[in-house]
N, C-alpha and C positions, 0 to 999 in steps of 0.2 A: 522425423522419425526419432531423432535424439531425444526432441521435447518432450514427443508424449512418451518414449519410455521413463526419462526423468520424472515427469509427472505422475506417473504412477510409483514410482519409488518412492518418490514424497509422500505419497499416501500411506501407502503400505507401510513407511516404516515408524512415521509420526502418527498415523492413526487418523489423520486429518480428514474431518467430514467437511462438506460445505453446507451449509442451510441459507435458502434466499425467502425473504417475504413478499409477499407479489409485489411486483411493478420494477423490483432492483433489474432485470434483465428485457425488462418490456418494449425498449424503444431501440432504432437504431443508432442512438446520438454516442458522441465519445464521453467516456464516463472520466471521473475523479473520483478512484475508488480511495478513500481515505481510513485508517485505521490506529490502533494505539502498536505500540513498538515495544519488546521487551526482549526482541529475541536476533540474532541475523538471522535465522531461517523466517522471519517473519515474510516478508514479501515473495521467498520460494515458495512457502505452503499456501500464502492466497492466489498465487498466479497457478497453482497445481490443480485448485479444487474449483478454478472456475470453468462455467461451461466450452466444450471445447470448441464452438462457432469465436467465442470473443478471445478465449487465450493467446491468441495467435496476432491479434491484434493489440496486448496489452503490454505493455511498458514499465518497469518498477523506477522510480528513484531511488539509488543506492550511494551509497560514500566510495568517492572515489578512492581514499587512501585503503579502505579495507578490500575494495573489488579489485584492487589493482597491486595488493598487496604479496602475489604469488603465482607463478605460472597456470595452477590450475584456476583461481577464480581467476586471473583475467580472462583466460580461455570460455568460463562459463560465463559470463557477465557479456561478453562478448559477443559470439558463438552460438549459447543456449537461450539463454535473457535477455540480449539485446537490452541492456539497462540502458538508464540516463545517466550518468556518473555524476556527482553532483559535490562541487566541491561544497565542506564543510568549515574550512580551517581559517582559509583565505578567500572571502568570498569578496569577488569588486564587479565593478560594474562587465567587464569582460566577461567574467563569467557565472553570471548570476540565473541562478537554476532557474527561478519563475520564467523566464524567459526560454531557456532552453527545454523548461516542460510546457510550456504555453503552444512551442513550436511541434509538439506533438500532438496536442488536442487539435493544433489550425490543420491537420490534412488527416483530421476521424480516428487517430487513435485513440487508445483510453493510458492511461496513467495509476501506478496504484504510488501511494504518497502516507507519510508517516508525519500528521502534522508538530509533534513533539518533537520535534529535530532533533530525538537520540533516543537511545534503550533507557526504560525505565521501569521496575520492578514492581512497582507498589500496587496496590488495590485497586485506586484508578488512574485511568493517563494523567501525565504530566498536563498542563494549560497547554493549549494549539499556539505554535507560533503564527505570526501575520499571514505567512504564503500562502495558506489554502483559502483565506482572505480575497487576495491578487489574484489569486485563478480564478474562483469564480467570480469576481466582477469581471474581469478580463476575456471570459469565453462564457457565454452564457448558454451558447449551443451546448453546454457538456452538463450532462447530470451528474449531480455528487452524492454517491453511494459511502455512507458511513456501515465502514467493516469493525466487529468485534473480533480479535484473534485471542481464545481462551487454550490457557493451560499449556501454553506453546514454549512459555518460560520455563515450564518444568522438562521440556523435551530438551533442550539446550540451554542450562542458565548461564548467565552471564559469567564471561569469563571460562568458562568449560569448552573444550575440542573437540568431544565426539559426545552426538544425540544420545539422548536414553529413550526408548520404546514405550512412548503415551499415549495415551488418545486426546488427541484436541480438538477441538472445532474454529471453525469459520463461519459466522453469523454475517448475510449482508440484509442491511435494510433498505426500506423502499428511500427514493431519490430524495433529499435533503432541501426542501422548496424554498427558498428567495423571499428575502421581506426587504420591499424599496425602501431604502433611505437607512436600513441598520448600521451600526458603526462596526469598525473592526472587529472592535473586545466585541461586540457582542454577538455578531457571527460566531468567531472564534469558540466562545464559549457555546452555543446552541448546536455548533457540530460538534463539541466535544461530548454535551450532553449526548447528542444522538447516538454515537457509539456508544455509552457507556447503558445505554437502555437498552440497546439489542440482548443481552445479560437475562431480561425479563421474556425473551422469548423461545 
């Protein structure tokens, strides 16, 4: 009940539409839904505007020092989102997020994942760090949905405490297909492409 009032708050007051191209929701498999980062409401407004059979099943990676930074987000991070808290500062072998988000695709969850591993501002994402690399060879059961989040920076710029009242959208495209044998860099950069052409739709 909390969720989906949240989730329609989200909507209502960022404006936030969703748009999918066929086949992004077509299958039962657990997704990697992947996208560029510029805002912390980023990963609230893509978990708000997806359909409501999978939301309930889907999972954000968040930072742990900012979700756990105040009574109220721990309570929501918690509570409302059920995040993966993922440290960013100090990361070792204990607690190495690939692993702790791997353990949510192995029992059919889905995952939404920011491969830029931080907020960045510019025209287009930052280069994808390794991880989203690691997940997909590591569970091949999971399809990876590259999400465009527009215009979401101006609802909350960086640095800024309270939203201003935009319209933004959420673009997911169809499932991100596997080529055997690719290297890192070059995934990396093929799904970064992928987001950055949801733009053209």
């Amino acid at each position: 009940m909390i969720a989906e009032f949240l989730s329609s708050a989200v909507r209502l007051f960022t404006g936030a539409r969703g748009r999918w191209t066929p086949g992004a929701f077509d299958t039962a498999k657990p997704r990697v839904f992947f996208a560029n980062h510029s805002s912390n409401l980023d990963f609230v407004v893509l978990w708000s505007v997806l359909p409501t059979h999978i939301r309930p099943r889907t999972r954000a990676a968040a930072a742990r020092d900012y979700w756990t930074g105040g009574p109220v987000r721990r309570w929501l991070a918690s509570n409302v989102f059920n995040v993966i808290l993922i440290e960013r500062r100090q990361v070792t072998r204990a607690n190495n997020p690939i692993r702790d988000l791997g353990a949510v695709l192995a029992v059919g969850d889905s995952i939404i994942i920011f491969p830029e591993g931080g907020r960045f501002s510019g025209a287009d994402p930052a280069p994808f760090k390794s991880g989203i690399f690691h997940l997909a060879e590591n569970h091949p059961e999971a399809d990876l949905i590259p999400v465009l989040i527009d215009n979401l920076n101006r609802v909350l710029p960086k640095g800024e405490l309270l939203p201003i009242p935009l319209i933004c959208s959420v673009t997911f495209g169809a499932p991100l297909p596997r080529i055997a044998g690719e290297s890192k860099d070059d995934f990396a950069a093929r799904a970064r492409l992928a987001v950055m052409a949801l733009r053209t739709l």
